[in-house]
C-alpha positions as CSV (number, residue, x, y, z in Angstrom):
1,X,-100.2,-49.4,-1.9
2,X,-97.9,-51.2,-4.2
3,X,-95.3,-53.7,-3.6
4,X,-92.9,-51.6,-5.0
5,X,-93.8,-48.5,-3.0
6,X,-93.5,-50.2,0.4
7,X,-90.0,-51.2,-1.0
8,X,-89.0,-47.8,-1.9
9,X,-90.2,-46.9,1.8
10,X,-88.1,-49.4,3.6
11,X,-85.3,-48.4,1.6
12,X,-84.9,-44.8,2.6
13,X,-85.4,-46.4,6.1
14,X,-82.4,-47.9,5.9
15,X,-80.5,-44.9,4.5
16,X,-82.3,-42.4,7.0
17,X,-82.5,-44.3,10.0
18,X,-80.5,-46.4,12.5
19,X,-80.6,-49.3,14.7
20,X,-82.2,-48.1,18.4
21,X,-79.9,-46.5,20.1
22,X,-77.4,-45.0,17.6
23,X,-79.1,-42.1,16.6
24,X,-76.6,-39.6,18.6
25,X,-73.6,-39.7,16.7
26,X,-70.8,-40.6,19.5
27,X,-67.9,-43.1,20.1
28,X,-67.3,-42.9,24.2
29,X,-70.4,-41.4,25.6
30,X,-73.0,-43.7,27.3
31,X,-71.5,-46.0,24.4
32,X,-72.4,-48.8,27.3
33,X,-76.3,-47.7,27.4
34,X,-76.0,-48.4,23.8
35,X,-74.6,-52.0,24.0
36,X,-76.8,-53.3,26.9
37,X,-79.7,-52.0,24.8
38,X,-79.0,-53.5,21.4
39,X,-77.6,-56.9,23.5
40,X,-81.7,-57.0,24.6
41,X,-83.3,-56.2,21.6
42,X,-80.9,-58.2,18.9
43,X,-78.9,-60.5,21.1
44,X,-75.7,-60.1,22.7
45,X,-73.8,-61.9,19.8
46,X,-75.1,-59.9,17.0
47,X,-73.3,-57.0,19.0
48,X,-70.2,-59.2,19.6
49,X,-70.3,-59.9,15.8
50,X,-71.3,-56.8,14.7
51,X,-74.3,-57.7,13.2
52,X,-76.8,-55.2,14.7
53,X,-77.8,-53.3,11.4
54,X,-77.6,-56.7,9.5
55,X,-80.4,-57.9,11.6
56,X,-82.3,-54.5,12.2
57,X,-82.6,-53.8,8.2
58,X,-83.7,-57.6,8.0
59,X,-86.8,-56.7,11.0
60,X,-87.6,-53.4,8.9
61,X,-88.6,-55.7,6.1
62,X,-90.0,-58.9,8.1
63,X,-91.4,-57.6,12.0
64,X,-92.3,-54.4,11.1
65,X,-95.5,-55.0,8.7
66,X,-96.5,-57.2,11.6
67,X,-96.6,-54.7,15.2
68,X,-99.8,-52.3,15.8
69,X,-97.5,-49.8,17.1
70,X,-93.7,-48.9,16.6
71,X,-91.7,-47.1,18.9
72,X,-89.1,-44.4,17.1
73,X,-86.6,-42.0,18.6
74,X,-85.3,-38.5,17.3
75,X,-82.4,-38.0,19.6
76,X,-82.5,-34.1,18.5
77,X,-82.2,-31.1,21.3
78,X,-81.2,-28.7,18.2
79,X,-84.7,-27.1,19.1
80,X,-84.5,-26.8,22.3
81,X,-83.7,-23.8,24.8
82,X,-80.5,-22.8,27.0
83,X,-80.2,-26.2,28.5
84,X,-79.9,-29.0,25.9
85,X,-79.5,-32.5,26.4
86,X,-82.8,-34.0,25.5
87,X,-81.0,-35.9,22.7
88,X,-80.1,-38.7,25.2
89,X,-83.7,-39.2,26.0
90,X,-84.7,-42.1,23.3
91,X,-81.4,-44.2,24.4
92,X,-82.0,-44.2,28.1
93,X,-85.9,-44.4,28.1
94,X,-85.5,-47.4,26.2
95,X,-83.2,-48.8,28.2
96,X,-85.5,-48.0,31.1
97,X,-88.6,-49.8,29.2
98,X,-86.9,-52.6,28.5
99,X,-85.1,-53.3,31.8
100,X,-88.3,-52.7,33.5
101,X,-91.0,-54.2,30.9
102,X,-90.8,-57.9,30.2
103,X,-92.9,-57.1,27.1
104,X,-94.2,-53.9,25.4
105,X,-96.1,-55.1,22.1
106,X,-94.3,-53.0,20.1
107,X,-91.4,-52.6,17.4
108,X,-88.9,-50.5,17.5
109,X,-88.1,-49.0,14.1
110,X,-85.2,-47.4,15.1
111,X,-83.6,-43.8,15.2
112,X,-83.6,-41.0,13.3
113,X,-80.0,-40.5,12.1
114,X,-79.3,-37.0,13.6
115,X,-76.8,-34.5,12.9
116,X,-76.7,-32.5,16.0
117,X,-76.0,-29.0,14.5
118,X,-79.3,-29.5,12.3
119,X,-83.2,-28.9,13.1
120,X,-85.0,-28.4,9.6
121,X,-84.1,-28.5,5.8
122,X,-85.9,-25.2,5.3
123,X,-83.1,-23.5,7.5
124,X,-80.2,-24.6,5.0
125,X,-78.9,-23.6,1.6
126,X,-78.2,-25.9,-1.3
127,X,-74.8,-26.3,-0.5
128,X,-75.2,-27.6,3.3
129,X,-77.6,-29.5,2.4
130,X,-75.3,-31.2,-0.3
131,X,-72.3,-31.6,2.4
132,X,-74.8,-33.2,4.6
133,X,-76.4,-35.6,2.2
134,X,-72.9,-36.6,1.4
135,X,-71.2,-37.2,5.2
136,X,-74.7,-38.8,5.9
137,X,-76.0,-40.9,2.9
138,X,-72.2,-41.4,1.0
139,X,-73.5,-39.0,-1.9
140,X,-74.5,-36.0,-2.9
141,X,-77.2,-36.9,-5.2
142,X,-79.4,-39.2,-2.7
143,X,-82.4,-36.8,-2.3
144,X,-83.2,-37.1,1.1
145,X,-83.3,-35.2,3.9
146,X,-81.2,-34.2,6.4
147,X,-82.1,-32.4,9.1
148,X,-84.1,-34.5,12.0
149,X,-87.2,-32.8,11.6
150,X,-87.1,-33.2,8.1
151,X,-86.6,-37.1,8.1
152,X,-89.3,-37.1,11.2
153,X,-91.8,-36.0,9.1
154,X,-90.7,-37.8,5.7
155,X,-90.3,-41.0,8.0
156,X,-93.8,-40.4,9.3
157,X,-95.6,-39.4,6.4
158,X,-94.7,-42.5,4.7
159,X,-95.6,-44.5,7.8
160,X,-98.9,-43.5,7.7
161,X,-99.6,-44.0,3.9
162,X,-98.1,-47.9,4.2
163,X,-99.6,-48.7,7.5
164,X,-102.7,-46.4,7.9
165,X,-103.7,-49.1,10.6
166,X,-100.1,-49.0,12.7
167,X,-99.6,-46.0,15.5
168,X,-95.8,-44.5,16.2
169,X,-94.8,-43.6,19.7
170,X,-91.9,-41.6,19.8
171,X,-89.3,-40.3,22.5
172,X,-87.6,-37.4,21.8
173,X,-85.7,-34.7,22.0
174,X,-87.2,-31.4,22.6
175,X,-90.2,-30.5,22.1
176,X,-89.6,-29.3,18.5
177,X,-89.3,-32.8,17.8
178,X,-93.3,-33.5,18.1
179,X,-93.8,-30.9,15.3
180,X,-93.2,-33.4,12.1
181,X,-94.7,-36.3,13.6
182,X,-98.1,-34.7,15.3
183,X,-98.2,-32.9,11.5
184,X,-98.0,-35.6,9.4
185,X,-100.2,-37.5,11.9
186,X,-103.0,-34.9,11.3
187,X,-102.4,-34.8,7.4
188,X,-102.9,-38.5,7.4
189,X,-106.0,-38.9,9.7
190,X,-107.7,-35.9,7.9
191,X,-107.1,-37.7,4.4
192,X,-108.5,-40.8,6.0
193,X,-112.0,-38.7,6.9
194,X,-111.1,-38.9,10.8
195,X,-112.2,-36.1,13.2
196,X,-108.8,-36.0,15.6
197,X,-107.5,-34.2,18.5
198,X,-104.3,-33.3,20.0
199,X,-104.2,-33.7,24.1
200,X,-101.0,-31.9,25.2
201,X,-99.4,-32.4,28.4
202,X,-97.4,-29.4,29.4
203,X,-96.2,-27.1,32.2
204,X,-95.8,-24.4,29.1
205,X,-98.2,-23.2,26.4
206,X,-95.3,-23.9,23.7
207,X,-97.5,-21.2,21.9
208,X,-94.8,-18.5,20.7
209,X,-95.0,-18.1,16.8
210,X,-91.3,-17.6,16.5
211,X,-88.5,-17.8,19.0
212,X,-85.3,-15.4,17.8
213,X,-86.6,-15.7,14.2
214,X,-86.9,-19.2,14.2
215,X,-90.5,-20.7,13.8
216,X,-90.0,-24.0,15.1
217,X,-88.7,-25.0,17.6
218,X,-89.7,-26.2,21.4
219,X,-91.7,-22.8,22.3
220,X,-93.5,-22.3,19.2
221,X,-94.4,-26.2,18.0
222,X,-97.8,-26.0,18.9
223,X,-98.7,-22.8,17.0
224,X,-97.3,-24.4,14.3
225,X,-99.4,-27.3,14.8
226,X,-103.1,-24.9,14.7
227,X,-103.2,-24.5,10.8
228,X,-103.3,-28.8,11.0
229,X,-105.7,-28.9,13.4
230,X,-109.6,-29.2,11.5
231,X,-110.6,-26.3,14.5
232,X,-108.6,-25.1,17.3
233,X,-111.2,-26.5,19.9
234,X,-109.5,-30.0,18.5
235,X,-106.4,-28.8,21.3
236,X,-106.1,-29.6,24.7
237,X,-103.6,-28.8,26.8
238,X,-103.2,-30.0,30.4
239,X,-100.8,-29.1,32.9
240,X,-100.3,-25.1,32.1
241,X,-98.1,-23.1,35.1
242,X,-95.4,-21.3,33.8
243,X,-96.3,-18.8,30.9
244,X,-96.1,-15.2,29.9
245,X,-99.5,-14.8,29.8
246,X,-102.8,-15.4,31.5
247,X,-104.7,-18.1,30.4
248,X,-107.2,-16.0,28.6
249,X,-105.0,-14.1,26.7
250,X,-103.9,-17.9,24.8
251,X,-107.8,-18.9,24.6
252,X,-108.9,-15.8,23.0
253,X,-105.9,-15.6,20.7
254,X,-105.9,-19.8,19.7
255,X,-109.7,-20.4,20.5
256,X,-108.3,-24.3,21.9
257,X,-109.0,-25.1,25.9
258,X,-106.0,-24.5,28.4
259,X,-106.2,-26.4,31.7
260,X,-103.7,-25.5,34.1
261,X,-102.4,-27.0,36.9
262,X,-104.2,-25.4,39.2
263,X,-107.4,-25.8,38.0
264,X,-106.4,-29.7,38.1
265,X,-105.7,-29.4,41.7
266,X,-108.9,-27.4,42.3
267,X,-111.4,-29.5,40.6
268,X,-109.6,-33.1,40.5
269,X,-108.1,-35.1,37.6
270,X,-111.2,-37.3,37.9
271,X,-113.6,-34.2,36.8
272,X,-111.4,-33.0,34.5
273,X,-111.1,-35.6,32.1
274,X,-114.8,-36.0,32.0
275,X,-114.7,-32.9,30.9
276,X,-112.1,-33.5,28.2
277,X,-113.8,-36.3,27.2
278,X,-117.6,-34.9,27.0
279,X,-116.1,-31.6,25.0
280,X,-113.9,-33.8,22.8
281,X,-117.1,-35.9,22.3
282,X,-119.4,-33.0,21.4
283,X,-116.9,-32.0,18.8
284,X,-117.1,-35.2,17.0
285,X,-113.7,-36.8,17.9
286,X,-112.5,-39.8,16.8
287,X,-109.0,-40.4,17.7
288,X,-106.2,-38.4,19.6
289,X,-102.8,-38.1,19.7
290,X,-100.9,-37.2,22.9
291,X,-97.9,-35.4,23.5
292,X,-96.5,-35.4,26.9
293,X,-93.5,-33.1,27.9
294,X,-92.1,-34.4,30.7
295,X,-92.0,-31.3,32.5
296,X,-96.1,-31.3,32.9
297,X,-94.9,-33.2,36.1
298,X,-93.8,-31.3,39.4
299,X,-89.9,-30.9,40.0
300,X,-90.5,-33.9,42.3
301,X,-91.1,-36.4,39.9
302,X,-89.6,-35.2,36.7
303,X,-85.8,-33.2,37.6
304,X,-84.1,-34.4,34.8
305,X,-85.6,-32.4,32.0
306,X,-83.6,-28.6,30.8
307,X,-87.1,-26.4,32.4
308,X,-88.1,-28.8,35.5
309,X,-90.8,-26.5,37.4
310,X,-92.6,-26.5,40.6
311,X,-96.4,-26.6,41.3
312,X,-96.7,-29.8,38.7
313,X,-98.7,-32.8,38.7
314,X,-98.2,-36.1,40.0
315,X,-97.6,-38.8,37.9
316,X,-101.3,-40.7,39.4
317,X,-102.9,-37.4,37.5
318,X,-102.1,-37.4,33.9
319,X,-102.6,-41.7,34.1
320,X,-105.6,-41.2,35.5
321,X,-106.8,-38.5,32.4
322,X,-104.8,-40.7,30.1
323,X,-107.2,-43.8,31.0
324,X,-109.9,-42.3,30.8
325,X,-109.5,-40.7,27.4
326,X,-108.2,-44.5,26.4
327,X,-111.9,-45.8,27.3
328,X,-113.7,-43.2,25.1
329,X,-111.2,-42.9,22.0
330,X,-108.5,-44.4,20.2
331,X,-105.1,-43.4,21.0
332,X,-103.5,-42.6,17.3
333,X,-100.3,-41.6,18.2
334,X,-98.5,-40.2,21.3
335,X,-95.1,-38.9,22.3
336,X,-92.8,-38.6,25.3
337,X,-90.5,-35.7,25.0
338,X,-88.0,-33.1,26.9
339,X,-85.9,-35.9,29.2
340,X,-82.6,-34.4,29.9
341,X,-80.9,-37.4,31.5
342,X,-77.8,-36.2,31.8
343,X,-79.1,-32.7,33.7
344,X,-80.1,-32.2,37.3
345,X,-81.0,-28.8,38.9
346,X,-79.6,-27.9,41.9
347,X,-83.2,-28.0,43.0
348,X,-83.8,-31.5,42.5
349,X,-83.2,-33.8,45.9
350,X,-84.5,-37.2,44.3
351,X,-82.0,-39.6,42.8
352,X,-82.0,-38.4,39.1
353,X,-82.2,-39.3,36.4
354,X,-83.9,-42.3,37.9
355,X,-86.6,-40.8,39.5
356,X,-87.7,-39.1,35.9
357,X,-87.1,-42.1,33.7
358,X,-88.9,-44.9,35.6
359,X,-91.8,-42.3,35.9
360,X,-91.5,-41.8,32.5
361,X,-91.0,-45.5,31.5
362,X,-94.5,-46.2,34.0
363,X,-96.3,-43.5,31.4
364,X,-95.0,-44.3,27.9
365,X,-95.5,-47.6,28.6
366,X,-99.1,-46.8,29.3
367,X,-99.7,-45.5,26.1
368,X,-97.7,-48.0,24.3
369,X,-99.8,-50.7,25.1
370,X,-103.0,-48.8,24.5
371,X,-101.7,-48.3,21.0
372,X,-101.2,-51.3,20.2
373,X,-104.6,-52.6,21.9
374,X,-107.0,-50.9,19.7
């Protein structure tokens, strides 16, 4: 890559992208979330003189060539079902990380710059997309994206050409959110000559191939994903129990491997991701990426999420299959997706959304460092 490229990429950054934290547009709400935050990760005079994107734009250029892996928020819930609120998910589960991680290895590149009403530039006209180009980038003629899933996978895809090396772990959002980045994650690994895999942690198949007309979005993102995928055996998903469907009817129709919770709780995590591991092995694979919907965990563990569900795993599950895939493969990529902090069910008796986002702090943090290990 040139100089100049890598220039032109850190550019848009700074015109697509914000400091952590301020990727939900707002001026009250959990305004003091974002403060703490940015007074640990830039210092607390840089927020007194307001010099947070000063410094962050200055990192893009300087501490980002330098980190193995980068942490990266879309705070977007635009794809997401009845219940929304997954857009607070990258502020507080950083706050989380950081308040309970003395150090995580990794650089955090910031958030995508979200317009809430907005999911992907293939949904808008010309004109919307002008008006938003404008009230985000100060002009009309910047041409950029717009929509969160848009600048996802443009912010990814470039990743991946200027730092084929570097990994991205990202906290979303929905689950439409994983879409651009698991994509452009699979375009780059294939142009690279890598055989790859995609582990999905899930209590739902996310398998739909349109929701309401829409094609992507949190129930359909991993259909999307199969035309990516060099075979459909090269998809894993791990934590199945609620779902239209048998699980036959989705292995016969995708040809990937379902394993649902209760075959988890029959046979043990332990065999399981032998299994995983032996298939995954047979077929060649190199790397995978992870994608882990907080929701894969029981009610118990994981309330604050917009479709918490009973009959999950335990958090000591998915870390134990998540180690053990660590030992035989690289970990490319992951995600942690579909925390709701500000939403509790009347079902949920732990104190939330504590209970969810140290769990979920205990597991990204997991994979974080085994990104930026190998």
């Amino acid at each position: 890559m040139t100089a100049q490229s890598r220039q032109e990429f850190i550019s848009k950054l700074k015109h697509y992208l914000t400091p952590p934290g301020e990727g939900v547009f707002t001026v009250h709400t959990a305004a003091d979330k974002r403060i703490n935050l940015q007074k640990k990760i830039f210092g607390a005079d840089a927020v007194k003189d307001n010099k947070v994107r000063e410094i962050w734009e200055q990192s893009l250029e300087k501490t980002l060539p330098l980190s193995k892996c980068v942490i990266f928020g879309i705070p977007s819930d635009c794809g997401g079902g009845i219940q929304r609120g997954a857009n607070w998910g990258p502020l507080f589960l950083r706050e989380t990380l950081i308040n309970s991680r003395d150090e995580l290895n990794a650089y955090d590149v910031g958030d995508v710059r979200t317009i809430p009403h907005l999911l992907h530039d293939k949904y808008l006209n010309d004109e919307t997309i002008s008006k938003c180009r404008l009230a985000l980038y100060k002009s009309e003629k910047i041409a950029l994206p717009v929509s969160p899933l848009s600048i996802a996978y443009d912010f990814a895809k470039g990743f991946h050409e200027q730092y084929p090396s570097k990994s991205i772990f990202m906290i979303g959002g929905d689950h439409s959110v994983s879409y651009p980045m698991v994509r452009a994650y699979l375009e780059a690994k294939k142009a690279q000559g890598k055989k790859v895999a995609l582990v999905h942690f899930d209590a739902h198949t996310d398998l739909s191939e349109e929701r309401l007309g829409i094609d992507i979005c949190f129930g359909t993102w991993t259909s999307q994903i199969m035309p990516f995928l060099e075979t459909p055996k090269h998809l894993v998903q791990i934590g199945i129990r609620s779902s239209g469907q048998e699980r036959a009817y989705w292995e016969k129709k995708f040809g990937h491997t379902q394993i649902w919770a209760k075959d988890l709780f029959d046979r043990g995590a332990n065999a399981i991701a032998d299994e995983v591991v032996a298939e995954l092995k047979k077929l060649n694979v190199e790397e995978i990426y992870i994608s882990f919907d907080i929701d894969a965990l029981d009610i118990e563990y994981a309330g604050a999420t917009g479709t918490p569900e009973a009959g999950g795993l335990s958090p000591h599950e998915p870390m134990l299959i998540m180690q053990t895939l660590f030992e035989n493969f690289k970990i490319g990529g992951a995600d942690m997706v579909e925390i709701a902090p500000q939403v509790k069910s009347a079902a949920v008796k732990q104190i939330e959304p504590e209970t969810t986002l140290m769990v979920a702090a205990s597991l990204s943090t997991f994979l974080i460092q085994a990104m930026g290990s190998k």
